[in-house]
Backbone as numpy.savetxt, mean C-alpha at the origin, in Angstrom:
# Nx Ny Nz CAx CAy CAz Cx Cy Cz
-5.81 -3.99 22.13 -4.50 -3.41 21.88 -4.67 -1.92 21.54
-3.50 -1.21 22.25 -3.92 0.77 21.97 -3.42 0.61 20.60
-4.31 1.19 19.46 -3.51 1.64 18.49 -3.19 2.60 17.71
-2.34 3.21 17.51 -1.84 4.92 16.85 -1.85 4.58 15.50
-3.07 5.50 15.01 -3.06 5.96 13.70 -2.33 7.30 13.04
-1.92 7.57 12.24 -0.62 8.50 12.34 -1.55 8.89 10.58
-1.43 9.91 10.17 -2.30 11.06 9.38 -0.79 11.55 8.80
-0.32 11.03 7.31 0.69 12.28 6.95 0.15 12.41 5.42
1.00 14.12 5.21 0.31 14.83 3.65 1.54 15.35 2.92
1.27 15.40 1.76 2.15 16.02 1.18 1.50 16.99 -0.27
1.73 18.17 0.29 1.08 19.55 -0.59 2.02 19.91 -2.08
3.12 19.26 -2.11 4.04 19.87 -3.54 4.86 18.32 -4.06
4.86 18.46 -5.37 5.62 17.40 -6.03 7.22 17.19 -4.78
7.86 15.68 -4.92 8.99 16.02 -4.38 9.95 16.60 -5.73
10.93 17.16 -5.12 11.82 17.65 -6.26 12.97 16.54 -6.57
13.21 15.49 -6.16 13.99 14.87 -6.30 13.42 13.72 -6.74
14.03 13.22 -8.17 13.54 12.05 -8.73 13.95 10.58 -8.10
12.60 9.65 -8.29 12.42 8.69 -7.79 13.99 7.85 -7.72
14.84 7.19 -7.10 16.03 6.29 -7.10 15.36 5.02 -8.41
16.47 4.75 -8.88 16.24 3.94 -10.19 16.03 2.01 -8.98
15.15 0.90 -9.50 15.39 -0.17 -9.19 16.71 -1.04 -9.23
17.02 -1.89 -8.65 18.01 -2.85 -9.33 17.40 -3.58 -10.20
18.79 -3.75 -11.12 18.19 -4.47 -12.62 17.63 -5.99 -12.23
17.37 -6.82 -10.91 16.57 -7.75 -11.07 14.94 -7.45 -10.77
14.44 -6.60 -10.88 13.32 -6.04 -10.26 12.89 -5.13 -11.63
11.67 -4.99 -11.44 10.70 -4.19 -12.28 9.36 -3.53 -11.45
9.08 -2.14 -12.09 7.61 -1.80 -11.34 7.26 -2.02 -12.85
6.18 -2.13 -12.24 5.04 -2.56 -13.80 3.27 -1.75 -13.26
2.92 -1.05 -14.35 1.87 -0.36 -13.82 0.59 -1.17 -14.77
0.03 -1.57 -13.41 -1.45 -2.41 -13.66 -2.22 -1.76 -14.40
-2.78 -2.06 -15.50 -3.99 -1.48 -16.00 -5.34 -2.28 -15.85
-4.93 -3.75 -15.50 -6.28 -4.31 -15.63 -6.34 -5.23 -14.04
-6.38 -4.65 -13.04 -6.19 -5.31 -11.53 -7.63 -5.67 -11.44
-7.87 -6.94 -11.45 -9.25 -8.04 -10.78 -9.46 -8.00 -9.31
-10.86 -8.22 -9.08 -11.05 -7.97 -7.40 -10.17 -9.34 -7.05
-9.67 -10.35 -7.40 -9.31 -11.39 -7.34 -7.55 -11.22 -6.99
-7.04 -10.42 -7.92 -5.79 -10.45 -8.07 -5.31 -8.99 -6.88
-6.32 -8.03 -6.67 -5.99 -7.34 -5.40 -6.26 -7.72 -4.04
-7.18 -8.45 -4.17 -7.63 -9.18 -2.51 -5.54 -10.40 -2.53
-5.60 -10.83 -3.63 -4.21 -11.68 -3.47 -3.22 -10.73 -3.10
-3.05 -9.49 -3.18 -1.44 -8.61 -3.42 -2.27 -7.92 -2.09
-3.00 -7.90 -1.26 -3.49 -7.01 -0.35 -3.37 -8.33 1.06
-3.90 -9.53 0.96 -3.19 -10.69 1.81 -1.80 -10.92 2.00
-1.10 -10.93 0.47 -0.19 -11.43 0.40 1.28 -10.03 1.18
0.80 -9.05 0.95 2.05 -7.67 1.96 1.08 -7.55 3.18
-0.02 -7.74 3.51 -0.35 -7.75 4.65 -0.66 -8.47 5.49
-1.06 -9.66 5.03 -1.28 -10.31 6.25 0.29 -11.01 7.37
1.11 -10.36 6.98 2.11 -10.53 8.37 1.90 -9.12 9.22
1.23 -8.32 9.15 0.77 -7.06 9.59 -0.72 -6.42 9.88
-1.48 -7.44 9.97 -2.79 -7.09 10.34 -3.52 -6.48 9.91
-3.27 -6.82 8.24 -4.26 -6.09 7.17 -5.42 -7.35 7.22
-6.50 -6.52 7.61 -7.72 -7.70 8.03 -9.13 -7.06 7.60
-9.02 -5.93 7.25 -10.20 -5.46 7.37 -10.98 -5.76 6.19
-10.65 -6.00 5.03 -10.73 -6.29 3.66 -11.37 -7.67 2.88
-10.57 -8.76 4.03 -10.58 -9.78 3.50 -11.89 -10.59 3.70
-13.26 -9.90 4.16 -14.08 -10.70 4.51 -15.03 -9.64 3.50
-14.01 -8.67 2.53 -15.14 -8.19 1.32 -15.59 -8.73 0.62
-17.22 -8.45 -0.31 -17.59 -9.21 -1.33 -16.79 -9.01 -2.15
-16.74 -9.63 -3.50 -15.78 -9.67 -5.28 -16.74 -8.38 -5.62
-17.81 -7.71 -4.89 -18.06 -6.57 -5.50 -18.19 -5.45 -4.96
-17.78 -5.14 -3.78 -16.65 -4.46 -3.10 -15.30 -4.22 -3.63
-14.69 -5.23 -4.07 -13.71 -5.13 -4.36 -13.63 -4.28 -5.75
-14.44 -4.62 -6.93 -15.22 -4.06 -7.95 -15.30 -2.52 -7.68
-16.29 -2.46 -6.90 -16.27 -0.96 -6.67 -15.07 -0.31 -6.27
-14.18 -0.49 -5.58 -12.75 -0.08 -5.15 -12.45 0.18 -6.63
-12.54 -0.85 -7.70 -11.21 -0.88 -8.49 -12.21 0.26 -9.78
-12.97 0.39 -9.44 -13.78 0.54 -10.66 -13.64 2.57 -10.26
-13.55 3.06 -9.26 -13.39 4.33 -9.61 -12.34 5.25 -10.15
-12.87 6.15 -11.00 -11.82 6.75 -11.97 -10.46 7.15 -11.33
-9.25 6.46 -11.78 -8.19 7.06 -11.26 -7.79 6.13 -10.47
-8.24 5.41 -9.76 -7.32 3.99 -9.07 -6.43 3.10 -9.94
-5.32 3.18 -9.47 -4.26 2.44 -9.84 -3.51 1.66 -8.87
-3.06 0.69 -9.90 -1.66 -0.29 -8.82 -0.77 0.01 -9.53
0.40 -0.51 -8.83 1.70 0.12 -9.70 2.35 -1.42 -8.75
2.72 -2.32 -9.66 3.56 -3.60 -8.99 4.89 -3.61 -9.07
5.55 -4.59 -7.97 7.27 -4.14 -8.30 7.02 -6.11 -8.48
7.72 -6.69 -9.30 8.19 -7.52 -9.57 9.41 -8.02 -9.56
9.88 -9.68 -9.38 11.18 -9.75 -9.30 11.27 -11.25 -9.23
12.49 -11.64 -9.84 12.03 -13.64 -9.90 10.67 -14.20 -10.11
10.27 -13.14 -11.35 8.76 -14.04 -11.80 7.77 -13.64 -10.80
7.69 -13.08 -9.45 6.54 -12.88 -8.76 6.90 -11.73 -8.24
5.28 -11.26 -7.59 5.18 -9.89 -6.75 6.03 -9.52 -5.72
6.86 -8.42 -5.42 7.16 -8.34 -4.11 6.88 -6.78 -3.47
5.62 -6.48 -4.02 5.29 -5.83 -3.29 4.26 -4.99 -4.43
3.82 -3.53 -3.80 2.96 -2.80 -4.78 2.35 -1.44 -4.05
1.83 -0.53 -4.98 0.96 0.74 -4.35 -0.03 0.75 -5.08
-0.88 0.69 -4.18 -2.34 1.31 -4.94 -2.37 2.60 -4.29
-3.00 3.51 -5.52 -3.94 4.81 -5.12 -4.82 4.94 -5.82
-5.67 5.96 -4.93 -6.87 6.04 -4.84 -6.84 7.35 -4.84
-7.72 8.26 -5.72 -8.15 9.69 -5.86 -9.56 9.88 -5.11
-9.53 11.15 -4.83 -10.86 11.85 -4.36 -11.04 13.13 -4.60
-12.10 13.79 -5.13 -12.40 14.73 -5.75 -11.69 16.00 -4.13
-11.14 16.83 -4.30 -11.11 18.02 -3.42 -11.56 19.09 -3.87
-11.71 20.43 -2.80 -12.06 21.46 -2.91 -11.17 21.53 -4.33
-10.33 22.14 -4.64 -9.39 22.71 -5.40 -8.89 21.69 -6.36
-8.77 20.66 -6.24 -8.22 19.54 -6.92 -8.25 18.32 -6.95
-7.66 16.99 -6.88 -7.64 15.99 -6.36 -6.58 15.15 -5.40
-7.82 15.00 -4.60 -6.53 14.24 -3.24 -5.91 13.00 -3.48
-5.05 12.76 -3.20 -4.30 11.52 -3.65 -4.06 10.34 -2.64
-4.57 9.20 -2.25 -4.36 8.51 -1.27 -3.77 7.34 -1.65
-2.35 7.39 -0.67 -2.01 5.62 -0.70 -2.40 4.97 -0.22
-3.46 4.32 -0.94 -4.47 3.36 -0.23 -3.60 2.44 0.61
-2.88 1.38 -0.21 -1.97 0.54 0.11 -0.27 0.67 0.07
0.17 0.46 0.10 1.77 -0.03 -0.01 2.57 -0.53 0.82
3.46 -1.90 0.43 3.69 -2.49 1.29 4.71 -3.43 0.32
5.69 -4.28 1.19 6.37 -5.25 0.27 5.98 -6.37 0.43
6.16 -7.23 0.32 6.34 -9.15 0.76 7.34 -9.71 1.17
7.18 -10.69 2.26 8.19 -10.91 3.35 9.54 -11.45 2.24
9.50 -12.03 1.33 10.53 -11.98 0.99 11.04 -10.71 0.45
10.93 -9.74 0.08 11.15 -8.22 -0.35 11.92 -8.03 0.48
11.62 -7.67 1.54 12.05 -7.09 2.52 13.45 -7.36 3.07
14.28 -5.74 3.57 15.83 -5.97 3.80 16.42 -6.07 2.30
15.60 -5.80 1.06 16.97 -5.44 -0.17 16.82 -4.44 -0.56
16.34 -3.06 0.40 16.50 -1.81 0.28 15.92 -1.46 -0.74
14.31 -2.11 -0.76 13.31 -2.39 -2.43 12.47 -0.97 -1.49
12.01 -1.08 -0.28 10.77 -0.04 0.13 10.70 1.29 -0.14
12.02 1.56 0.35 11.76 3.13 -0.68 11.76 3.63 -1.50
12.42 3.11 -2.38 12.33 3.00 -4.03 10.68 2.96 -4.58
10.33 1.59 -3.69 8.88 1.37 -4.45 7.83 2.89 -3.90
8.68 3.25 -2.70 7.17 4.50 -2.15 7.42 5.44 -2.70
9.22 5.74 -3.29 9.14 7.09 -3.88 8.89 7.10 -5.46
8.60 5.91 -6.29 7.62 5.70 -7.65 6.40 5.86 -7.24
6.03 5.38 -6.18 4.04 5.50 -6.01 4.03 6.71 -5.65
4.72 7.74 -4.97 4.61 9.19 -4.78 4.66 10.13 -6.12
5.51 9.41 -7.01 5.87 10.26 -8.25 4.98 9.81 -9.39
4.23 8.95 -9.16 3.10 8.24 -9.77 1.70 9.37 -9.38
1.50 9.30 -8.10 0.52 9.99 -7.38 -0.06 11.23 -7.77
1.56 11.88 -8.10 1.73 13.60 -8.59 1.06 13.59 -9.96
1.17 12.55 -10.65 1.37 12.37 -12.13 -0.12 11.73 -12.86
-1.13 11.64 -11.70 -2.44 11.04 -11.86 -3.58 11.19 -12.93
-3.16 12.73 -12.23 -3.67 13.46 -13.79 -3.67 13.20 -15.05
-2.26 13.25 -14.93 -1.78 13.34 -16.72 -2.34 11.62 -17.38
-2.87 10.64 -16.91 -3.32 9.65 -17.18 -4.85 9.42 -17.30
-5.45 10.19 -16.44 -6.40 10.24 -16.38 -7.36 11.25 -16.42
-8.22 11.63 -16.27 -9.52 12.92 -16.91 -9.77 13.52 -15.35
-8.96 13.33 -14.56 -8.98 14.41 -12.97 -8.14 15.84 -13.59
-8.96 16.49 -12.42 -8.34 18.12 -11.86 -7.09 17.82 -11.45
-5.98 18.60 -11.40 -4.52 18.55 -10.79 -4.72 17.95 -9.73
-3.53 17.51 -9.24 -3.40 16.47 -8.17 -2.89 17.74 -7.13
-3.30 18.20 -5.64 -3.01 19.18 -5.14 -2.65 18.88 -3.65
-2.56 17.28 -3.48 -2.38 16.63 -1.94 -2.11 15.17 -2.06
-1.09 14.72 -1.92 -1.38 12.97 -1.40 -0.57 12.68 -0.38
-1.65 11.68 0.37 -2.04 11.42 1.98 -1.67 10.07 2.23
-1.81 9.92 3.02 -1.57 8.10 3.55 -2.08 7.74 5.19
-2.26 7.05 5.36 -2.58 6.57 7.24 -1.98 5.34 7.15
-1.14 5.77 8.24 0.05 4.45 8.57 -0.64 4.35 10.26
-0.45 2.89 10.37 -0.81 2.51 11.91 0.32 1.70 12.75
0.15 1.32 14.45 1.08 0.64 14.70 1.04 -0.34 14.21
0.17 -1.08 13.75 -0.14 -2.61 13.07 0.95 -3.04 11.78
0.94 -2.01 11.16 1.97 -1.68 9.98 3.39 -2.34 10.18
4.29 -2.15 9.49 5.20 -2.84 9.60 5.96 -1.70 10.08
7.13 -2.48 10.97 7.93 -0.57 12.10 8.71 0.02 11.40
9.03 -0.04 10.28 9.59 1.00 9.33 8.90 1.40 8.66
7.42 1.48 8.52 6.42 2.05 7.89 6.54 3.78 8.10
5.96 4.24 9.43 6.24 5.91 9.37 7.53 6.68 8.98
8.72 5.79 9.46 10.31 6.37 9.12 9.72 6.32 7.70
9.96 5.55 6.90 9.94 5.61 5.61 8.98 6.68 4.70
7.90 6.95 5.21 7.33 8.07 4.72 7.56 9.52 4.93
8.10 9.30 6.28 8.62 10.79 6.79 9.47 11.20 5.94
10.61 10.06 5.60 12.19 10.41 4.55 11.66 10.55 3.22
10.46 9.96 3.04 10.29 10.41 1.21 9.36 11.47 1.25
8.99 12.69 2.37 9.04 14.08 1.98 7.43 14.13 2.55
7.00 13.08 3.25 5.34 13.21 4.01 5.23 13.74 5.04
4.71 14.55 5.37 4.70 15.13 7.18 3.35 15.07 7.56
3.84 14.77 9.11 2.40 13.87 10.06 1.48 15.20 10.11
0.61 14.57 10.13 -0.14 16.24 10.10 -1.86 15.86 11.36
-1.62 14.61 11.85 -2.70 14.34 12.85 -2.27 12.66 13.13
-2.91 12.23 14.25 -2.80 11.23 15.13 -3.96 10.87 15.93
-4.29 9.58 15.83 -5.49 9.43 16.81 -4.91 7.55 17.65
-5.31 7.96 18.84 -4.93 6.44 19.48 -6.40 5.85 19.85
-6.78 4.39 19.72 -7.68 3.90 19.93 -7.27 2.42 20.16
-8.61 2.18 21.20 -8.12 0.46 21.29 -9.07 -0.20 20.15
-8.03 -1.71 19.56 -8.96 -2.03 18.80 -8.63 -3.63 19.19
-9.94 -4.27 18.88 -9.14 -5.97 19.15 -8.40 -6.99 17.98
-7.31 -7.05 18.42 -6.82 -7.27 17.43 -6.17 -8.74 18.25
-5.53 -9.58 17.08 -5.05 -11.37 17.46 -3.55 -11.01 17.78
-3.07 -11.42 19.15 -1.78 -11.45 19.08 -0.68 -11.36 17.79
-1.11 -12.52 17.24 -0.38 -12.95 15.89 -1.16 -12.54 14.93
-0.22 -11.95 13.76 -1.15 -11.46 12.55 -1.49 -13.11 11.94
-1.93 -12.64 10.62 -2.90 -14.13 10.30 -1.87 -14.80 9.53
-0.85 -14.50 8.35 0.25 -14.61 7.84 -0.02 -14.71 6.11
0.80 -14.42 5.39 0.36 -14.16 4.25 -0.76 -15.63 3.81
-0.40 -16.89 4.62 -0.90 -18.32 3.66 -2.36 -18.08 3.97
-2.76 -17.37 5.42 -4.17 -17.23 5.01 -4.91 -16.42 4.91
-4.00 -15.12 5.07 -4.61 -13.92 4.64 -5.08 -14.42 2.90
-4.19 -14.92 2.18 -4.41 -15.13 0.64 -5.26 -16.53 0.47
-6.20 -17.17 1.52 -6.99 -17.39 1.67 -6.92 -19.36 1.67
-5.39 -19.44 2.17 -4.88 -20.60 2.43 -5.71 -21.17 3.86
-6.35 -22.57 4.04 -6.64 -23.11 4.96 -5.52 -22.84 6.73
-6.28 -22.75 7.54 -5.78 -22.72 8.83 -4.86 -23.86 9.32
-3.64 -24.10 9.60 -3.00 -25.27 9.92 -1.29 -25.44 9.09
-1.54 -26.62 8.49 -0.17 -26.64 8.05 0.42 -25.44 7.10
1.66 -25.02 7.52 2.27 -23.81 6.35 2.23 -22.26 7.26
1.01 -22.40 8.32 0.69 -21.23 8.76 1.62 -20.77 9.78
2.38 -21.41 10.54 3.10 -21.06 11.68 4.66 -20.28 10.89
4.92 -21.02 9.92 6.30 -20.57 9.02 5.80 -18.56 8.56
4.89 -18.52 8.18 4.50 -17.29 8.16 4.33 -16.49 8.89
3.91 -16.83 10.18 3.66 -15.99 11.09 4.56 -15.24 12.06
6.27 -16.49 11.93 6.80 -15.79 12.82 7.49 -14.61 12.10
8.22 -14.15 12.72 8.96 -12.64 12.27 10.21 -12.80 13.21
């Protein structure tokens, strides 16, 4: 399958504050995320989207991900469970520190209650704000790579909360008709339960 990787940045705080949640929903910012409990929130928004690359990491892989200075999740909650989340990830830059949305994404039930941009424009205003939490240089860039695999309101949605594409690369990669679906991306047996997930 051809697939477009799409490169966007953003060089200045946005000036416009994040939109408030509806009062059945909460973001809640992780302080103590287990390789256990991110491999679950990284199956569970991606695997209807062909987040695959991850799931065949060791628990100390995952460790190392969580363990460098400045990685955070930031969860949105709602009826007692996840529906969605951002992780970022810092990297030392010339001048400052780069800011990457590693992840973000909702859960198929999330989705369609006008939760996604809300949740990307807290993880953006989170991003800016990295610093002030942690023992990094100013925050002076945060980035993201969205693909076609992604879900198709993935690039609209970053473009509108103030990201601009700034590179593109197309490549074939092999990928399964059908994504795997959240029951076994989160590491549910192959078979019953799996077809209800998969369609779209």
């Amino acid at each position: 399958m051809r697939v477009t990787t799409t490169t966007l940045e953003m060089l200045a705080p946005p000036t416009q504050e994040a939109r408030a949640f509806p009062e059945e929903v909460r973001l809640d910012r992780a302080v103590a995320v287990s390789p256990e409990y991110a491999r679950f929130l990284y199956g569970l928004v991606g695997g209807p989207w062909h987040w695959t690359d991850r799931l065949e990491w060791s628990r100390q892989q995952w460790a190392d991900e969580l363990g460098v200075p400045g990685a955070e999740f930031w969860i949105l909650y709602g009826e007692g469970v996840p529906l969605g989340y951002v992780h970022l990830h810092p990297k030392p830059a010339h001048q400052g520190t780069d800011i990457e949305i590693r992840y973000f994404g909702l859960t198929e039930q999330a989705i369609g209650r006008g939760l996604g941009g809300r949740l990307l424009e807290h993880g953006i205003q989170a991003a800016w704000s990295l610093s002030e939490r942690f023992e990094l240089p100013p925050v002076t860039r945060v980035w993201v790579h969205t693909c076609t695999l992604d879900g198709p309101a993935a690039l609209a949605n970053y473009q509108a909360r103030g990201l601009v594409i700034v590179g593109a690369e197309d490549e074939d990669q092999d990928v399964d008709v059908q994504p795997l679906g959240s029951w076994v991306s989160t590491g549910g047996p192959v078979g019953a339960g799996q077809h209800s997930a998969d369609q779209h």
